[in-house]
ZAVEXLO-511261 format. One record per residue: x, y, z of N, C-alpha, C, O in turn; residue number from 0; residue in one letter; chain. Coordinates in steps of 0.2 Angstrom, whole numbers, plus 5000, padded with zeros to 4 digits. Atoms other than C-alpha are relative to their C-alpha. Last residue first. Layout:
BEGIN
<pt n_c1="X" n_c2="Y" n_c3="Z" ca_c1="X" ca_c2="Y" ca_c3="Z" c_c1="X" c_c2="Y" c_c3="Z" o_c1="X" o_c2="Y" o_c3="Z" pos="NUM" code="a" unit="A"/>
...
# end
This chain:
BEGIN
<pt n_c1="4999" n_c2="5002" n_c3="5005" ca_c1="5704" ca_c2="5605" ca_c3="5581" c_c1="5008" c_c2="4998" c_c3="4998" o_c1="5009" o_c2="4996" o_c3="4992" pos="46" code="x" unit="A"/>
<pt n_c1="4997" n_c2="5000" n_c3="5006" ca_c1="5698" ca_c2="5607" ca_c3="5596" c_c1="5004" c_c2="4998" c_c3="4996" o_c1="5007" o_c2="4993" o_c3="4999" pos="45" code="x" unit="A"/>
<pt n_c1="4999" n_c2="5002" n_c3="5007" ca_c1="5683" ca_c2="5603" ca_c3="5601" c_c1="5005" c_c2="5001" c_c3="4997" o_c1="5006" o_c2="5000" o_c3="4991" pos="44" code="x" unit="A"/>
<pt n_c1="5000" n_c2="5008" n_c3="5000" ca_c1="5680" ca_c2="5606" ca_c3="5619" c_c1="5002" c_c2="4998" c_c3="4996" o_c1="5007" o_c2="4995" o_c3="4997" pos="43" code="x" unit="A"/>
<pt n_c1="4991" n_c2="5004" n_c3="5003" ca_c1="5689" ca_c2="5624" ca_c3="5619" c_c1="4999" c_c2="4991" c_c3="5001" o_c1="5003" o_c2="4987" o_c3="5002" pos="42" code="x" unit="A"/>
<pt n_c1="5000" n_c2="4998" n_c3="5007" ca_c1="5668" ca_c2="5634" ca_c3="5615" c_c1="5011" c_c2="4994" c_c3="4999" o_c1="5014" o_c2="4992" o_c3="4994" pos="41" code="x" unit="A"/>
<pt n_c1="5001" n_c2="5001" n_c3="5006" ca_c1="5661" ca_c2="5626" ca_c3="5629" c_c1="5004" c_c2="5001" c_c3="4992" o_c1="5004" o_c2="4998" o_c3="4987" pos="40" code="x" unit="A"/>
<pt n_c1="4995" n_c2="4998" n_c3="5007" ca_c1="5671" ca_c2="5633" ca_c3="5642" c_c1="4998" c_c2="4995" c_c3="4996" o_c1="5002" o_c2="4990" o_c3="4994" pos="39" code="x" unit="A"/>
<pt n_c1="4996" n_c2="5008" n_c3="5002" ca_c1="5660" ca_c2="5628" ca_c3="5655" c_c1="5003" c_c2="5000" c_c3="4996" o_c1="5004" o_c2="4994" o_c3="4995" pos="38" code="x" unit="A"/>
<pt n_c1="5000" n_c2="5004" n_c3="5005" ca_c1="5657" ca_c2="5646" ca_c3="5661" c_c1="5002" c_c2="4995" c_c3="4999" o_c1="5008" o_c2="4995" o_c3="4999" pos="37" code="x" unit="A"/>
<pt n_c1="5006" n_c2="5007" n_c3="5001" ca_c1="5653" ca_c2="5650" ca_c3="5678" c_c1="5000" c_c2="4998" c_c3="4993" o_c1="4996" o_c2="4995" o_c3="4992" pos="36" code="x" unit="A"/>
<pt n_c1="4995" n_c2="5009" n_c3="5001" ca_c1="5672" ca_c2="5656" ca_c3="5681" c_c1="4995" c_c2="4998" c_c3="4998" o_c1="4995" o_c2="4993" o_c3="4994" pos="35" code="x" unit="A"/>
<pt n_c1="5001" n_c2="5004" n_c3="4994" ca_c1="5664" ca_c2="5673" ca_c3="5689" c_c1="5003" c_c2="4994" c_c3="4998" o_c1="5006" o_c2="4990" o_c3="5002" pos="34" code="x" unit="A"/>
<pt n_c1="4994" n_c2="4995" n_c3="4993" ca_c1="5672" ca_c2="5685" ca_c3="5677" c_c1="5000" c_c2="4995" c_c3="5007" o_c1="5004" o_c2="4995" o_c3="5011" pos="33" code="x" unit="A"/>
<pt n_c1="4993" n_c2="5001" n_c3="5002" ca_c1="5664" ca_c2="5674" ca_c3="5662" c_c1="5005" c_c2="5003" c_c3="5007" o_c1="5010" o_c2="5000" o_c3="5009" pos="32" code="x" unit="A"/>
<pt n_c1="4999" n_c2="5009" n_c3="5001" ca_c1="5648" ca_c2="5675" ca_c3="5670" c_c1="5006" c_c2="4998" c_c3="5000" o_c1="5009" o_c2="4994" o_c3="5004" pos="31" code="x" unit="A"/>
<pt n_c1="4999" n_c2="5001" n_c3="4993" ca_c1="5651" ca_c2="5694" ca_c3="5672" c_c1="4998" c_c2="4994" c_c3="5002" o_c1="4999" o_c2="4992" o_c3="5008" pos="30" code="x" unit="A"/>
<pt n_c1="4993" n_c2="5000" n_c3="4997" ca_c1="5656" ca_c2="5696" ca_c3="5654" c_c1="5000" c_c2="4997" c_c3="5008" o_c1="5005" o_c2="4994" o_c3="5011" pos="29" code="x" unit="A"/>
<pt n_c1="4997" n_c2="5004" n_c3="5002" ca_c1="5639" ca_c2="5688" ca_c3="5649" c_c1="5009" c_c2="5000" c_c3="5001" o_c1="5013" o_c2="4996" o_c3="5001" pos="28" code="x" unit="A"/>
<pt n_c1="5003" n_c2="5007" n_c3="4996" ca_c1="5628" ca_c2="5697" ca_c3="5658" c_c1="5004" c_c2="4995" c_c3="4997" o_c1="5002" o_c2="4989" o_c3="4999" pos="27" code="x" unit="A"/>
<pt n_c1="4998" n_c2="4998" n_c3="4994" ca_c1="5637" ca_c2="5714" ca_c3="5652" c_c1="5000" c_c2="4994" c_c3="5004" o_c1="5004" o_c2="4992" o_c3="5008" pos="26" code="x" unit="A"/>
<pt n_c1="4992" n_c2="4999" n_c3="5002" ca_c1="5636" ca_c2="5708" ca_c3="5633" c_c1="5003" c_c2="5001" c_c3="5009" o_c1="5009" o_c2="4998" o_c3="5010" pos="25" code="x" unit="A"/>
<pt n_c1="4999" n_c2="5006" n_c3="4999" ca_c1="5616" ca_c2="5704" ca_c3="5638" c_c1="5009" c_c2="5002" c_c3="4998" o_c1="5011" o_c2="4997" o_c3="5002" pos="24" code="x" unit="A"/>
<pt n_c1="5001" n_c2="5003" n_c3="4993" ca_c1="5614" ca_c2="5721" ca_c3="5645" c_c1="5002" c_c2="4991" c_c3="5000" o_c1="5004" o_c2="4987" o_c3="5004" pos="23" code="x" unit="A"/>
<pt n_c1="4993" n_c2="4998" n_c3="4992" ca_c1="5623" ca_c2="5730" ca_c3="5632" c_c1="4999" c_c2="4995" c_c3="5005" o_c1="5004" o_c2="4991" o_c3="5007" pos="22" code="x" unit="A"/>
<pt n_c1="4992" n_c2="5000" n_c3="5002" ca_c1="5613" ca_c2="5719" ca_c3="5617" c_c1="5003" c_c2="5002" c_c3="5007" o_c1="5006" o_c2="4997" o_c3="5011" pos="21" code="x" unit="A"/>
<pt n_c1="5003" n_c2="5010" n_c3="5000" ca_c1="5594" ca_c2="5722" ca_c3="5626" c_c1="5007" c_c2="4997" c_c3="5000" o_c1="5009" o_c2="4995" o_c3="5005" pos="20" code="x" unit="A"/>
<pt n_c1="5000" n_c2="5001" n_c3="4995" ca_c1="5600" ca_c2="5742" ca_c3="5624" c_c1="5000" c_c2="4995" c_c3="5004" o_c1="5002" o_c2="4995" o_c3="5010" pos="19" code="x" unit="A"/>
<pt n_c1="4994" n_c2="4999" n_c3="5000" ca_c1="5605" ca_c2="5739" ca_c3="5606" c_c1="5001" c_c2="5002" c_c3="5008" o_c1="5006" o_c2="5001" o_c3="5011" pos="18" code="x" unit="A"/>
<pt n_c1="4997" n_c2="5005" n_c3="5003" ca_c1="5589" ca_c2="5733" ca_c3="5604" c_c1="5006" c_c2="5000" c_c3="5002" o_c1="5008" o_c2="4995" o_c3="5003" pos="17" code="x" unit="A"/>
<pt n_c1="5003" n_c2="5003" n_c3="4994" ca_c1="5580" ca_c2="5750" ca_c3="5613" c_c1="5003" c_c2="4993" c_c3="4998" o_c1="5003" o_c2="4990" o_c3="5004" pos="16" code="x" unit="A"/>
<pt n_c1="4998" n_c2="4998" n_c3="4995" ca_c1="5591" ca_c2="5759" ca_c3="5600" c_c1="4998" c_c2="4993" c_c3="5005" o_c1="5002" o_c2="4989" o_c3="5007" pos="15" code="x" unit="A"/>
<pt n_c1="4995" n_c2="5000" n_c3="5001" ca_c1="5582" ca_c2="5751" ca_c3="5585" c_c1="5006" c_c2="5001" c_c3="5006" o_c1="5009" o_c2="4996" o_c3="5008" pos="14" code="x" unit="A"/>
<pt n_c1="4994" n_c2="4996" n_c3="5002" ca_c1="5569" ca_c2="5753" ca_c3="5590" c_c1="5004" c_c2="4996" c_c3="4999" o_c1="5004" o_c2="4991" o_c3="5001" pos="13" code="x" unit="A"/>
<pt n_c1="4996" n_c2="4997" n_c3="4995" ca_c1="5556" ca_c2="5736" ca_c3="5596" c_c1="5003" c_c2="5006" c_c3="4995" o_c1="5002" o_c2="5005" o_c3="4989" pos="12" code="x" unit="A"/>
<pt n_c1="5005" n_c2="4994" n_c3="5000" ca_c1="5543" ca_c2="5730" ca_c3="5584" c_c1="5003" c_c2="5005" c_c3="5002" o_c1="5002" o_c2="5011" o_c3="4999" pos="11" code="x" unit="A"/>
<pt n_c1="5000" n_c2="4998" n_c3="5007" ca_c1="5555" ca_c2="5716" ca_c3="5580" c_c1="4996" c_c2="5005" c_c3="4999" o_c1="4995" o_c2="5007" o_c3="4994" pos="10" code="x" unit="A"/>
<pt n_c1="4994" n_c2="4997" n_c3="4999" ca_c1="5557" ca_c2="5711" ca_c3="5597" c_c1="5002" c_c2="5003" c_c3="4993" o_c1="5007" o_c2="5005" o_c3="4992" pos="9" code="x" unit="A"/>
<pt n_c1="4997" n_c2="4995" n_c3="4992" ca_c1="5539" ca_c2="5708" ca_c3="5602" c_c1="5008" c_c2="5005" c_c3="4997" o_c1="5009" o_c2="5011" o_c3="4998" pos="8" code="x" unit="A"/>
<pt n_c1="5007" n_c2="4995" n_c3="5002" ca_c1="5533" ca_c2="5698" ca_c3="5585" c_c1="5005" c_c2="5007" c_c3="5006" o_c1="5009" o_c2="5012" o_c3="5005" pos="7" code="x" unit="A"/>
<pt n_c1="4997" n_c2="4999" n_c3="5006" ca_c1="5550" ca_c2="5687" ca_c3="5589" c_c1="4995" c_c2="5006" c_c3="4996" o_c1="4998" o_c2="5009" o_c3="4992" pos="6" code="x" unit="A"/>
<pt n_c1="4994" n_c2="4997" n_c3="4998" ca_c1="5545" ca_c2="5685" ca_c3="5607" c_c1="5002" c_c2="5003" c_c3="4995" o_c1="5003" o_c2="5009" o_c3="4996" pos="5" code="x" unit="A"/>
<pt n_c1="5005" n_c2="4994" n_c3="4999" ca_c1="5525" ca_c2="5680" ca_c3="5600" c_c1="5008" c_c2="5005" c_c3="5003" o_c1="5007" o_c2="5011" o_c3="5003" pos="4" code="x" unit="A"/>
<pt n_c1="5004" n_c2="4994" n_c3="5007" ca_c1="5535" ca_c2="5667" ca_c3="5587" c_c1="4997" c_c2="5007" c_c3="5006" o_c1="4998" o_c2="5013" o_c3="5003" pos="3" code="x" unit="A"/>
<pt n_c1="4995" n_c2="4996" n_c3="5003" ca_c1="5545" ca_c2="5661" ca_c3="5604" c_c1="4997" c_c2="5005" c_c3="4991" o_c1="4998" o_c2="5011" o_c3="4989" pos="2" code="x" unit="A"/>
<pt n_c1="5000" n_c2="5007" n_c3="5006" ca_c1="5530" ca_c2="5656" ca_c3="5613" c_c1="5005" c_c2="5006" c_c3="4996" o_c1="5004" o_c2="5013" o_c3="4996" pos="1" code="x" unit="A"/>
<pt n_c1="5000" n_c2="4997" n_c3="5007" ca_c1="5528" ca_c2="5669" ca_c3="5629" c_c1="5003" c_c2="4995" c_c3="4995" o_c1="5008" o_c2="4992" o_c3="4998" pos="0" code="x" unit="A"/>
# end
């Protein structure tokens, strides 16, 4: 799927059903974090 036809797709979507897409990525991103796999991108830079 080409990012224009994802963007058609997810804009069609509820509001709710959006906020359901969010949980599961907010979930899949703490359990990344939980496991170590993140590269800690965000403390290369600092200032």
């Amino acid at each position: 799927m080409s990012k224009p036809e994802l963007r058609k797709k997810l804009a069609s979507l509820s509001f709710s059903e959006k906020i359901k897409i969010l949980e599961k990525l907010r979930q899949r991103s703490l359990a990344i974090a939980a496991a170590g796999l993140r590269s800690g991108q965000a403390n290369r830079n600092p200032k």
